[in-house]
SERO-4910 file (N, C-alpha, C, O; in steps of 0.05 Angstrom, whole numbers):
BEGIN
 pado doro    nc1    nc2    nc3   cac1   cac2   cac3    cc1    cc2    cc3    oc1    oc2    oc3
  Unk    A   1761   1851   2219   1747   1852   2194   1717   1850   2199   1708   1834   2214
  Unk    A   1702   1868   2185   1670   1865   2188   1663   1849   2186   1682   1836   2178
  Unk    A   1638   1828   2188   1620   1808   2182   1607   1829   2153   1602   1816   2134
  Unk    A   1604   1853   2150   1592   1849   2116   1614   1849   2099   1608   1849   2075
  Unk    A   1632   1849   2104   1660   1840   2084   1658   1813   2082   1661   1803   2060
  Unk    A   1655   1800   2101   1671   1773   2103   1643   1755   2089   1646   1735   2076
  Unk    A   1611   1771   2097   1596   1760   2078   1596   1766   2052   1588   1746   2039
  Unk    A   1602   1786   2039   1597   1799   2011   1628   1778   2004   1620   1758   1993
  Unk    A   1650   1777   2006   1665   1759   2004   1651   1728   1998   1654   1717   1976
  Unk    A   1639   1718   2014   1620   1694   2010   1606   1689   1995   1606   1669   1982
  Unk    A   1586   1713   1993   1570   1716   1965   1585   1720   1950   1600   1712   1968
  Unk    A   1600   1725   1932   1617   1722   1916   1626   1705   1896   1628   1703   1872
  Unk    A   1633   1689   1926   1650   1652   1920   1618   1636   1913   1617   1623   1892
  Unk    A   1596   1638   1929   1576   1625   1912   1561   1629   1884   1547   1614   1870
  Unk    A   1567   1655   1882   1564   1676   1855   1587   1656   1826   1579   1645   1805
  Unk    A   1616   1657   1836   1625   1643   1819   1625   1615   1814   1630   1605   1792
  Unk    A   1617   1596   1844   1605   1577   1833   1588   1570   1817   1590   1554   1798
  Unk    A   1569   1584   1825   1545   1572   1806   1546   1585   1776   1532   1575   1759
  Unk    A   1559   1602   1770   1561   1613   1736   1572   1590   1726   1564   1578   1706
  Unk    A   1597   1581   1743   1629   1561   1735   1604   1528   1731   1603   1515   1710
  Unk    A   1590   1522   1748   1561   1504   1740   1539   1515   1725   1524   1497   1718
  Unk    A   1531   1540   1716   1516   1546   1685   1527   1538   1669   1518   1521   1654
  Unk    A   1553   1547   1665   1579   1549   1636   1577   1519   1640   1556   1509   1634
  Unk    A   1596   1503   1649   1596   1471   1651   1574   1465   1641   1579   1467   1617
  Unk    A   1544   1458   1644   1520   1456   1641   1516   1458   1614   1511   1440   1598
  Unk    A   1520   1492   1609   1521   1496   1580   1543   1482   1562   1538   1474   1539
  Unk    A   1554   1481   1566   1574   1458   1549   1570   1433   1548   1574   1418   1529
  Unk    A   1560   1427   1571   1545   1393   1563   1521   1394   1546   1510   1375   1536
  Unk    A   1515   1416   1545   1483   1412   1531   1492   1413   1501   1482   1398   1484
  Unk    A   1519   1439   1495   1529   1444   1467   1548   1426   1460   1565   1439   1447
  Unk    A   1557   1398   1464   1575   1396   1457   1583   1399   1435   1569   1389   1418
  Unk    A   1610   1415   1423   1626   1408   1398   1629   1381   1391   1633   1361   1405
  Unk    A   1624   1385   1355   1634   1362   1351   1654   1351   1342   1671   1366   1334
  Unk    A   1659   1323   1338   1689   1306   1344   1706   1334   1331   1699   1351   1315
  Unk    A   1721   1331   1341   1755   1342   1325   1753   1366   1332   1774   1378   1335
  Unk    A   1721   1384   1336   1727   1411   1341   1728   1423   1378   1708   1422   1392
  Unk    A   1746   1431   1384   1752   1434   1419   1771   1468   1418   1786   1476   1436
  Unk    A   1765   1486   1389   1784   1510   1393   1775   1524   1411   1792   1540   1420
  Unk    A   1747   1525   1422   1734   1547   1442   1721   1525   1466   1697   1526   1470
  Unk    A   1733   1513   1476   1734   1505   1498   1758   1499   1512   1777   1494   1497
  Unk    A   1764   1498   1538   1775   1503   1556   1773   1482   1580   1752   1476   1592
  Unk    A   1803   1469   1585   1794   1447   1612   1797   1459   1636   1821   1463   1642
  Unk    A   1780   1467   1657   1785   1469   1681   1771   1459   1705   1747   1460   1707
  Unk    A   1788   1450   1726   1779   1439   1741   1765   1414   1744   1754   1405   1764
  Unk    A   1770   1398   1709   1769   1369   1705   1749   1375   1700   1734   1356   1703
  Unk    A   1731   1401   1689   1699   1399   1670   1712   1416   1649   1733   1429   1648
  Unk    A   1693   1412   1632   1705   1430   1600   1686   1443   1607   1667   1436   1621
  Unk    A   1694   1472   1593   1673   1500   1593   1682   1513   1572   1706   1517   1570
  Unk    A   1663   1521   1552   1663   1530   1528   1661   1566   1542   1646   1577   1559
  Unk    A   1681   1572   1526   1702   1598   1523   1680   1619   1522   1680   1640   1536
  Unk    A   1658   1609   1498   1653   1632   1488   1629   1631   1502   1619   1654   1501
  Unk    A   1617   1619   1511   1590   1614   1535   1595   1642   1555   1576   1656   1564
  Unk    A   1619   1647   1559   1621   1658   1578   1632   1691   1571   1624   1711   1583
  Unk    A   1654   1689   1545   1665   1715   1528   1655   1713   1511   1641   1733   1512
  Unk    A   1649   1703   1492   1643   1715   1463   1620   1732   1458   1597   1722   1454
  Unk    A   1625   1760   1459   1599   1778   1462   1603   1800   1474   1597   1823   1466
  Unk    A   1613   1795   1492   1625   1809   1516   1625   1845   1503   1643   1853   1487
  Unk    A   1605   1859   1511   1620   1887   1496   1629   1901   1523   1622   1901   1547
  Unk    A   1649   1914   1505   1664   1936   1528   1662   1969   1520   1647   1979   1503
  Unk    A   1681   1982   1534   1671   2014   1536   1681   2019   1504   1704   2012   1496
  Unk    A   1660   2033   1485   1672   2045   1469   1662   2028   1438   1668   2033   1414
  Unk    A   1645   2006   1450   1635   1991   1433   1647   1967   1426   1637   1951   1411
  Unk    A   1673   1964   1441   1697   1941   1431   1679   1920   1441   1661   1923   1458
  Unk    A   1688   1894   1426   1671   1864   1430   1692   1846   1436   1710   1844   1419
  Unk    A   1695   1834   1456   1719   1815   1461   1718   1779   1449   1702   1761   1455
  Unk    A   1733   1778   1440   1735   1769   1422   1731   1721   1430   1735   1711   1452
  Unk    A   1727   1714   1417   1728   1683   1434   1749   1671   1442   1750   1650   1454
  Unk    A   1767   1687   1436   1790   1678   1458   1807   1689   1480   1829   1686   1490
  Unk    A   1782   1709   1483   1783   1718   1511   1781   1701   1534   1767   1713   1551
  Unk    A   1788   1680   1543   1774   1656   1562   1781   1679   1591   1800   1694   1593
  Unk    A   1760   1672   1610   1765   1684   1628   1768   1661   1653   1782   1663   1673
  Unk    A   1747   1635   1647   1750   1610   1665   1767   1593   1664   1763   1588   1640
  Unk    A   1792   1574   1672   1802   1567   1670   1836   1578   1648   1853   1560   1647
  Unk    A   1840   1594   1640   1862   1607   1624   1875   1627   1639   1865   1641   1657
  Unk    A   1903   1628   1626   1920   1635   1646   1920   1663   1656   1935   1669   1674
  Unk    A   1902   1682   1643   1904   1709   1652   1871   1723   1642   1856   1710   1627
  Unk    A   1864   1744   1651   1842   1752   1654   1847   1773   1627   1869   1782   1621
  Unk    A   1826   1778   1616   1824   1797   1593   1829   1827   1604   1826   1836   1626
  Unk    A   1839   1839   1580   1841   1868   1588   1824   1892   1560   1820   1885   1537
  Unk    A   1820   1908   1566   1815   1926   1544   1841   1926   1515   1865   1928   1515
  Unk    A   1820   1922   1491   1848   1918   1466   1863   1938   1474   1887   1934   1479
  Unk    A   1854   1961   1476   1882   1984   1469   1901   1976   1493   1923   1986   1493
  Unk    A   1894   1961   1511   1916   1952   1535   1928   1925   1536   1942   1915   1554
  Unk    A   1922   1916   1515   1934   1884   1510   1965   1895   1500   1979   1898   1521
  Unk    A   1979   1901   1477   2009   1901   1475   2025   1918   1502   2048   1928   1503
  Unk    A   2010   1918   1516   2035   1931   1541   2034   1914   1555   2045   1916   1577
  Unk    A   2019   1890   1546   2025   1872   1568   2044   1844   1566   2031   1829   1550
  Unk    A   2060   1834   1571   2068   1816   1557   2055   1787   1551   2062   1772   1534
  Unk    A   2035   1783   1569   2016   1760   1568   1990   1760   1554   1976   1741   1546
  Unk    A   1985   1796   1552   1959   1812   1520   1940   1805   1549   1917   1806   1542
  Unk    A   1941   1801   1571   1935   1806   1595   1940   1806   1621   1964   1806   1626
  Unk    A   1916   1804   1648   1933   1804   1665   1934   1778   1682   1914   1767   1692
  Unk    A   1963   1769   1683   1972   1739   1692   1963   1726   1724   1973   1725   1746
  Unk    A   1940   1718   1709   1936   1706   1745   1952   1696   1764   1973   1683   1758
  Unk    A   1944   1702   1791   1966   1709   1814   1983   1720   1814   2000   1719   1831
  Unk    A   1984   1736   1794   2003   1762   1796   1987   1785   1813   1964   1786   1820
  Unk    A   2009   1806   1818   2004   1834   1829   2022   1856   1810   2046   1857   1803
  Unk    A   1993   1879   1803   2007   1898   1777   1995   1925   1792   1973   1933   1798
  Unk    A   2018   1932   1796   2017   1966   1803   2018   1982   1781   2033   1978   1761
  Unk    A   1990   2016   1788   1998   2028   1772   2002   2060   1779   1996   2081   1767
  Unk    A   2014   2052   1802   2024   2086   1805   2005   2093   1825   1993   2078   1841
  Unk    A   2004   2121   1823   1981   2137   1833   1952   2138   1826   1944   2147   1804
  Unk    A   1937   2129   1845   1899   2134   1827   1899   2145   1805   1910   2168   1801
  Unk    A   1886   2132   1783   1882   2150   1759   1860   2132   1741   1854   2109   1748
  Unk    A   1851   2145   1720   1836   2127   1705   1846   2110   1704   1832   2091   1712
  Unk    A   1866   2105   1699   1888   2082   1684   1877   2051   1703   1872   2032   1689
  Unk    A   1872   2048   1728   1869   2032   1745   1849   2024   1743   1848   2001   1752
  Unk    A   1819   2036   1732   1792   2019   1730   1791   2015   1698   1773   2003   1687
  Unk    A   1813   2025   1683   1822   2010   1654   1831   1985   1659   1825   1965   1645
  Unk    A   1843   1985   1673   1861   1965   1668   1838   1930   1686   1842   1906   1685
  Unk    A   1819   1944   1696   1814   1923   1709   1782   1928   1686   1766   1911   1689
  Unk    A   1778   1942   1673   1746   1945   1661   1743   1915   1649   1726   1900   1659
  Unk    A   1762   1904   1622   1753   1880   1610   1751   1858   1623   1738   1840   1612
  Unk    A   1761   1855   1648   1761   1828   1649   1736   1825   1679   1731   1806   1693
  Unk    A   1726   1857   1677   1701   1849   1695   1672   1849   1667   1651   1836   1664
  Unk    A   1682   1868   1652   1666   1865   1631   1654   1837   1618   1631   1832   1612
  Unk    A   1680   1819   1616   1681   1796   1615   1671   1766   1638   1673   1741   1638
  Unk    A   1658   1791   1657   1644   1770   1683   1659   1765   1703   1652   1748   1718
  Unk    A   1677   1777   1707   1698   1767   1727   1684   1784   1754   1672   1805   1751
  Unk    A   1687   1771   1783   1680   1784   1794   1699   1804   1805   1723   1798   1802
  Unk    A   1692   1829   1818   1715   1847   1823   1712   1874   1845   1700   1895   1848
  Unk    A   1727   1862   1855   1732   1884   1892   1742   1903   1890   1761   1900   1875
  Unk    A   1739   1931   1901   1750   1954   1893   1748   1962   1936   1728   1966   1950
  Unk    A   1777   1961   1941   1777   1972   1968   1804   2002   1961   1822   2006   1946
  Unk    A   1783   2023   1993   1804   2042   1992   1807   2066   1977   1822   2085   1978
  Unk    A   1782   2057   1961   1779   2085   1941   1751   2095   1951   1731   2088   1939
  Unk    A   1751   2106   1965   1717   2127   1983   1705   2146   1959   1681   2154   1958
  Unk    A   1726   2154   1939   1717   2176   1930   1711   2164   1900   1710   2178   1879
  Unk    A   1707   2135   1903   1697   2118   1873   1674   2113   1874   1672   2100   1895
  Unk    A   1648   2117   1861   1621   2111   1862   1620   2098   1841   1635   2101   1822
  Unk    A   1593   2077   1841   1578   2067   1831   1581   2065   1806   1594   2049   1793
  Unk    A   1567   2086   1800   1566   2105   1768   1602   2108   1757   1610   2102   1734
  Unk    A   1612   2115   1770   1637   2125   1750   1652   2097   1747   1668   2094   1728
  Unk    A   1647   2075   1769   1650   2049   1762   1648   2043   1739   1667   2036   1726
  Unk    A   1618   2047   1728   1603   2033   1712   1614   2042   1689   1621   2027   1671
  Unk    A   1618   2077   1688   1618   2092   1663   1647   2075   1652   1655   2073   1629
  Unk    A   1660   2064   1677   1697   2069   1669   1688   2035   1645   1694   2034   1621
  Unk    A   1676   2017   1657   1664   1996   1647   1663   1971   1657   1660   1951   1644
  Unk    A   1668   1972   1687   1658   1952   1707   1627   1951   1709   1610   1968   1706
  Unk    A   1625   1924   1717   1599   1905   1723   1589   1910   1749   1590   1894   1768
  Unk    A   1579   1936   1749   1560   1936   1779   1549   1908   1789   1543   1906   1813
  Unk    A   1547   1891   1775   1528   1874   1791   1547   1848   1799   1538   1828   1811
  Unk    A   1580   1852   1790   1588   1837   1803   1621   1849   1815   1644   1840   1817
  Unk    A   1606   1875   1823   1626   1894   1833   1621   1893   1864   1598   1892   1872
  Unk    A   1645   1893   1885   1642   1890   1916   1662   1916   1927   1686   1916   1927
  Unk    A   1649   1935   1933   1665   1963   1932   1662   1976   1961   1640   1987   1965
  Unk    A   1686   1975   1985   1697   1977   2007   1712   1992   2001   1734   1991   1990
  Unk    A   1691   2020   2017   1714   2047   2015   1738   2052   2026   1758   2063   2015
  Unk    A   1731   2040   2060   1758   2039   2075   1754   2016   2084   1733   2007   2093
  Unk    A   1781   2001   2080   1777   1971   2098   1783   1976   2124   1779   1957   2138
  Unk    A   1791   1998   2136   1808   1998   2157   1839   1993   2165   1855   1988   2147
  Unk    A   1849   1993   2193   1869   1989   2197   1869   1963   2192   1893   1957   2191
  Unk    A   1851   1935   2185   1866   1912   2182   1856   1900   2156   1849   1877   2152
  Unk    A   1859   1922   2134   1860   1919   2106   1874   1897   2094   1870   1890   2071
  Unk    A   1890   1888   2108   1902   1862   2091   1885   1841   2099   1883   1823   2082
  Unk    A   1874   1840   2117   1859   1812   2124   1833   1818   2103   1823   1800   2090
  Unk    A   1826   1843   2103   1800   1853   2082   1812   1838   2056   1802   1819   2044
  Unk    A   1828   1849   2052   1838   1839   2025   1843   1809   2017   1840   1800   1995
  Unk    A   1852   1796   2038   1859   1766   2031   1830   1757   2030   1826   1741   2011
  Unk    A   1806   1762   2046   1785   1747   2042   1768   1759   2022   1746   1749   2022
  Unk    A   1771   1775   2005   1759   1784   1983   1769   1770   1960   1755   1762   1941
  Unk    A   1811   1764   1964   1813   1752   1939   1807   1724   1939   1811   1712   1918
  Unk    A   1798   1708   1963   1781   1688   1968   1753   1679   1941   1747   1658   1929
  Unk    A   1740   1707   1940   1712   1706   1932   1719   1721   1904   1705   1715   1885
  Unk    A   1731   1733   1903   1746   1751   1868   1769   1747   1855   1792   1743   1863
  Unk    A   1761   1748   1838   1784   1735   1812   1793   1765   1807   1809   1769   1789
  Unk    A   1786   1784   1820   1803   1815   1810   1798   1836   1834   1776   1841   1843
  Unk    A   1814   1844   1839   1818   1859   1870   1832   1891   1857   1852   1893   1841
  Unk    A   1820   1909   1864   1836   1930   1846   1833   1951   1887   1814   1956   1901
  Unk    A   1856   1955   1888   1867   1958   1925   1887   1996   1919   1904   2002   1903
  Unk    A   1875   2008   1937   1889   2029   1948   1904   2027   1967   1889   2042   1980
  Unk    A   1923   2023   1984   1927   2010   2011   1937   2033   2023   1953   2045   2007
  Unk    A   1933   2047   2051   1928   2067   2058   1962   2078   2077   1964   2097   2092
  Unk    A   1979   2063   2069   2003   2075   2069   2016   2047   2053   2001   2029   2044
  Unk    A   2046   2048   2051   2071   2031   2038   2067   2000   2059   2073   1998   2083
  Unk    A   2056   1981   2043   2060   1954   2062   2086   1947   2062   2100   1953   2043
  Unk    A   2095   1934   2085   2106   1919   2101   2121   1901   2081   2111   1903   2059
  Unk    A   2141   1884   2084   2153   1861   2067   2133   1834   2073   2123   1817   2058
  Unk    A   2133   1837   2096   2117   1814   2118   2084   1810   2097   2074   1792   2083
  Unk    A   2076   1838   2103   2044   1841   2090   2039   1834   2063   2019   1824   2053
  Unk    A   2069   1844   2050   2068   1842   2007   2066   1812   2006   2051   1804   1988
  Unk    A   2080   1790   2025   2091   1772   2016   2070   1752   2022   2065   1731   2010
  Unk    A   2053   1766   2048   2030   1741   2050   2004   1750   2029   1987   1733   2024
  Unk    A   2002   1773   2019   1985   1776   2005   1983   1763   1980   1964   1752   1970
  Unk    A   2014   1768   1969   2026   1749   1946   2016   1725   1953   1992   1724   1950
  Unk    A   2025   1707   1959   2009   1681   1964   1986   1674   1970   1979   1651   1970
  Unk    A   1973   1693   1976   1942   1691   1975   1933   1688   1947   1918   1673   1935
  Unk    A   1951   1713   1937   1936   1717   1905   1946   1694   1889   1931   1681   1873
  Unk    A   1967   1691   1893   1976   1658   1870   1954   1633   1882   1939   1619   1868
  Unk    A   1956   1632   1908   1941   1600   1914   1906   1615   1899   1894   1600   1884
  Unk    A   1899   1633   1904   1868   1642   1891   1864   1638   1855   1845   1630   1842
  Unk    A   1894   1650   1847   1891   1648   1819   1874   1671   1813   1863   1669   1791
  Unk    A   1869   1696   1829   1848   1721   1821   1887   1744   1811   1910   1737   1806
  Unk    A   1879   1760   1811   1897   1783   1806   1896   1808   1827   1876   1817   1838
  Unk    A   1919   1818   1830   1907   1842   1851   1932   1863   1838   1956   1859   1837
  Unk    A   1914   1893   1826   1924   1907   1825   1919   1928   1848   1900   1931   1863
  Unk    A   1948   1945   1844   1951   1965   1870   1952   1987   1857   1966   1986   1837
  Unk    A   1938   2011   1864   1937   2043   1857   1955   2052   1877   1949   2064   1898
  Unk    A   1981   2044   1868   2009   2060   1883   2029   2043   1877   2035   2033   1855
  Unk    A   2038   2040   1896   2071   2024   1893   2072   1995   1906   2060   1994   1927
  Unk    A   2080   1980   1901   2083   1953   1904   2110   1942   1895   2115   1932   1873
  Unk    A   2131   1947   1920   2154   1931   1915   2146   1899   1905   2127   1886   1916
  Unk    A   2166   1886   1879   2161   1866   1870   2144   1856   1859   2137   1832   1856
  Unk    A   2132   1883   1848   2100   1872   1827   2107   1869   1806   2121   1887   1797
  Unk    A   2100   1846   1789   2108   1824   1766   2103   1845   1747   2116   1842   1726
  Unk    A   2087   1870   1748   2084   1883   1719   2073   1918   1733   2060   1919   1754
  Unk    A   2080   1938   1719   2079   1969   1739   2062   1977   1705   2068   1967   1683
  Unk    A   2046   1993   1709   2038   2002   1689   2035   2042   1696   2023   2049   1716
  Unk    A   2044   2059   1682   2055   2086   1699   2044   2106   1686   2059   2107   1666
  Unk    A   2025   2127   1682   2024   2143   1660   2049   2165   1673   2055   2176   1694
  Unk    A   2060   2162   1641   2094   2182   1644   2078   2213   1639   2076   2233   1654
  Unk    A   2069   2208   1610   2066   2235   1613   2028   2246   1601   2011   2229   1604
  Unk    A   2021   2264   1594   1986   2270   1588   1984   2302   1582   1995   2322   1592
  Unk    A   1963   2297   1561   1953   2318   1545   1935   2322   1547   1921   2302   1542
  Unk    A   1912   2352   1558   1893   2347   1548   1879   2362   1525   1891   2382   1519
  Unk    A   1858   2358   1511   1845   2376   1488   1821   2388   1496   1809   2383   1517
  Unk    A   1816   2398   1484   1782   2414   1480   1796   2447   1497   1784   2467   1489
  Unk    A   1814   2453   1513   1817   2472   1518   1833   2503   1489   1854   2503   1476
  Unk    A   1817   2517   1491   1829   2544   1472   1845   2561   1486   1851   2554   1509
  Unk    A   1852   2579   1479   1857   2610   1489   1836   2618   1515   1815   2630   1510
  Unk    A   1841   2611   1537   1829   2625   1560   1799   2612   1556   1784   2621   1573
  Unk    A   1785   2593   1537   1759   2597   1542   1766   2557   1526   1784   2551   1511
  Unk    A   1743   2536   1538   1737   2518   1522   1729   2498   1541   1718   2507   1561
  Unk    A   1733   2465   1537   1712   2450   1560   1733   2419   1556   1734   2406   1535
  Unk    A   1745   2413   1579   1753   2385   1578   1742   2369   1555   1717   2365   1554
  Unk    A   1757   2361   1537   1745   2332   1521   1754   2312   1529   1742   2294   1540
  Unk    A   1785   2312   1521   1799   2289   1523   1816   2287   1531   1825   2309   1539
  Unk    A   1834   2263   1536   1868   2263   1550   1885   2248   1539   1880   2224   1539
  Unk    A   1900   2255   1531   1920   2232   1515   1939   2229   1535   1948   2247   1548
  Unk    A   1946   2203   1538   1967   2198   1557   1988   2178   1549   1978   2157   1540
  Unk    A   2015   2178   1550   2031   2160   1551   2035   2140   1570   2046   2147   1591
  Unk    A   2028   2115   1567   2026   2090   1595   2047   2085   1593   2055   2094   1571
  Unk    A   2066   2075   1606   2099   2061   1606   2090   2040   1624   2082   2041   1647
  Unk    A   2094   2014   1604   2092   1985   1625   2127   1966   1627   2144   1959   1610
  Unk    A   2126   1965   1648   2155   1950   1657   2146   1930   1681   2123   1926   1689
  Unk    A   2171   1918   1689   2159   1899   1717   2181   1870   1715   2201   1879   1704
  Unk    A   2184   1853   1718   2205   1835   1730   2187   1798   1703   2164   1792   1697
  Unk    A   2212   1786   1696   2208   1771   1679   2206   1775   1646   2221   1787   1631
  Unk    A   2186   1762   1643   2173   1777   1607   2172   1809   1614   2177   1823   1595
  Unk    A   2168   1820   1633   2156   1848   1624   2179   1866   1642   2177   1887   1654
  Unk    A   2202   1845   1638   2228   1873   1645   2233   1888   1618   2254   1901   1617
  Unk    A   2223   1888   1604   2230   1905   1570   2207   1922   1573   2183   1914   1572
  Unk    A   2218   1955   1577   2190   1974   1586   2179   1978   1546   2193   1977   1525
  Unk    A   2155   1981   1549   2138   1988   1527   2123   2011   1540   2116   2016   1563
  Unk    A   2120   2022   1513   2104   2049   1520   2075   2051   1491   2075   2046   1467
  Unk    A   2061   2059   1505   2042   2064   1485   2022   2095   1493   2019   2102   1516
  Unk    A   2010   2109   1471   1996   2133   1482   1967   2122   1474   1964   2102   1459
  Unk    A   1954   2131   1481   1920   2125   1498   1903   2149   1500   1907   2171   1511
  Unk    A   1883   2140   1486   1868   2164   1500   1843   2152   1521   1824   2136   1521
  Unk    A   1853   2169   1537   1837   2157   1574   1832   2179   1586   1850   2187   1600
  Unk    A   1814   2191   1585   1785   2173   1565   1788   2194   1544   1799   2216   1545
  Unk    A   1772   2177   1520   1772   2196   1485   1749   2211   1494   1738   2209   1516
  Unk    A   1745   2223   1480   1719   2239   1475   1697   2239   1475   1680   2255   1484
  Unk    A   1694   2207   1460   1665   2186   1465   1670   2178   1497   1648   2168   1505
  Unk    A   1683   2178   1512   1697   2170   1538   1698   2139   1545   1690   2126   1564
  Unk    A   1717   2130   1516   1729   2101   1521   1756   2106   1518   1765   2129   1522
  Unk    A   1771   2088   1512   1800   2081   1517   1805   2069   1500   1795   2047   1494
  Unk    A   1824   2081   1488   1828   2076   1457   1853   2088   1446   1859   2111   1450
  Unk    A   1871   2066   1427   1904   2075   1409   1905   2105   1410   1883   2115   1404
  Unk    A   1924   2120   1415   1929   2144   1403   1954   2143   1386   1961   2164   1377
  Unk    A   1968   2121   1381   1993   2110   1363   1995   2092   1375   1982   2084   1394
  Unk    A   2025   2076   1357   2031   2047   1360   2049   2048   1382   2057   2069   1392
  Unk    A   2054   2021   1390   2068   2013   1422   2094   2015   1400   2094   2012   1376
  Unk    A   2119   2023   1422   2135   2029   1418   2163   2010   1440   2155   1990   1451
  Unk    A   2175   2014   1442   2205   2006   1463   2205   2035   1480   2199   2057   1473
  Unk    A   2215   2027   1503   2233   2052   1509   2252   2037   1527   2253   2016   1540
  Unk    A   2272   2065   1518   2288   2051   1535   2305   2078   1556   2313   2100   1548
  Unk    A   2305   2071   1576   2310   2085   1599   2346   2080   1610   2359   2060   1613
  Unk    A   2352   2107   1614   2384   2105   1627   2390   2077   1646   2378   2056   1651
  Unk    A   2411   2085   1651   2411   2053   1673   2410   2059   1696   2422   2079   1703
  Unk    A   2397   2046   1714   2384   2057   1743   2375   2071   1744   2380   2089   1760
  Unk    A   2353   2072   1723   2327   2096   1736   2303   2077   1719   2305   2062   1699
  Unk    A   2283   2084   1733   2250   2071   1731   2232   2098   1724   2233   2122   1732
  Unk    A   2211   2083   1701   2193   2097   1701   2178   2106   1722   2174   2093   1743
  Unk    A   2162   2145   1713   2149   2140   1737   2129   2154   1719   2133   2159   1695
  Unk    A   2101   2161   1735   2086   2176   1729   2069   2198   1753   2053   2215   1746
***
């Protein structure tokens, strides 16, 4: 593993210290008073007010996340609204791992709110992801750590990133190992960050798949990409063995992510899995 991994990892962890001591700080200075505690949050034996840290929060498309988005101390990290009912937690469950198929927008959706919301967040494995289309998708360049190839010893890259990030969004450059899924898994639960995978991940708590996609602005032989409507299919093991499907447009027109109808059930033959 490089020494600028293993430092940008470092900076990181002192990056989230010291916000996790602003927020604290700021809550001692605001305290609520008697009886009122709806937007604060215990963690780590300091209270941190919720909205110090979310309430404000805008995301792609103009959406504002709301004060009970908590992103410090609460059990799962925010996601974009139109991606909350596919999830069964309305986000994504720390120390979990959520696969979503093959590279696609769908993967810096799914990770946009809850960097929007300050979270810090690692993007290994994707060479052909820049900066800018980061930003456009609606990640936080400035607390984005983006490792095009980790190399052959990508899992060690990866365990010490989810050290320093509460959100790891991972290409992994063939099918891991049982050995590799299982120590990574426990990395991510003892961290409490999340790590989604752009592919397949035997035993990931939640798979999110686009089944199927439309796109518009094209005519008769002549016209110009607008938009894509896509059907997401979310399934995965626990609460989220009951697949839901919802259609999306990724990206609309304005190029956010946004309802194209209501979430629905589906339900699939027996022994067969969504794919996309």
């Amino acid at each position: 593993m490089s020494a600028e991994v293993t430092q940008a990892a470092r900076m990181a962890r002192v990056a989230r210290t010291a916000q996790a001591t602003r927020v604290a700080q700021t809550a001692r200075a605001t305290e609520a008073p008697p009886g009122r505690h709806d937007d604060a949050v215990l963690s780590g034996g300091v209270v941190q007010r919720s909205n110090a840290v979310q309430r404000g929060a805008v995301l792609p498309g103009g959406a504002v996340l709301s004060g009970d988005a908590v992103l410090s101390g609460d059990a799962v990290l925010p996601v974009l609204p139109a991606l909350r009912k596919l999830l069964p937690a309305g986000g994504l469950p720390r120390g979990s791992v959520v696969a979503t198929g093959n590279w696609s927008l769908l993967c810096l959706a799914l990770v946009a709110g809850a960097s929007a919301a300050g979270a810090w967040c690692a993007v290994a494995g994707l060479p052909y992801l820049g900066v800018a289309a980061a930003a456009d998708a609606g990640l936080d360049p400035g607390r984005m750590l983006l490792i095009a190839d980790p190399g052959p010893g990508w899992p060690q890259v990866v365990a010490s990133l989810l050290d320093g990030c509460e959100l790891m969004l991972l290409r992994p450059p063939d099918r891991p190992p049982a050995t590799v899924r299982r120590r990574l898994e426990a990395t991510v639960r003892r961290s409490g960050g999340v790590l989604v995978v752009a592919g397949d991940w035997d035993g990931a708590q939640v798979r999110l798949l686009v089944a199927r996609q439309e796109w518009t602005g094209i005519g008769i032989g002549h016209g110009r990409l607008r938009a894509r409507r896509v059907q997401v299919v979310a399934d995965g093991r626990g609460a989220a063995v009951r697949p839901r499907a919802r259609w999306l447009w990724l990206p609309g027109p304005d190029g956010s992510v946004t309802v194209a109808d209501e979430i629905s059930a589906v339900r699939f033959p027996p022994g067969t899995r969504s794919t996309g």
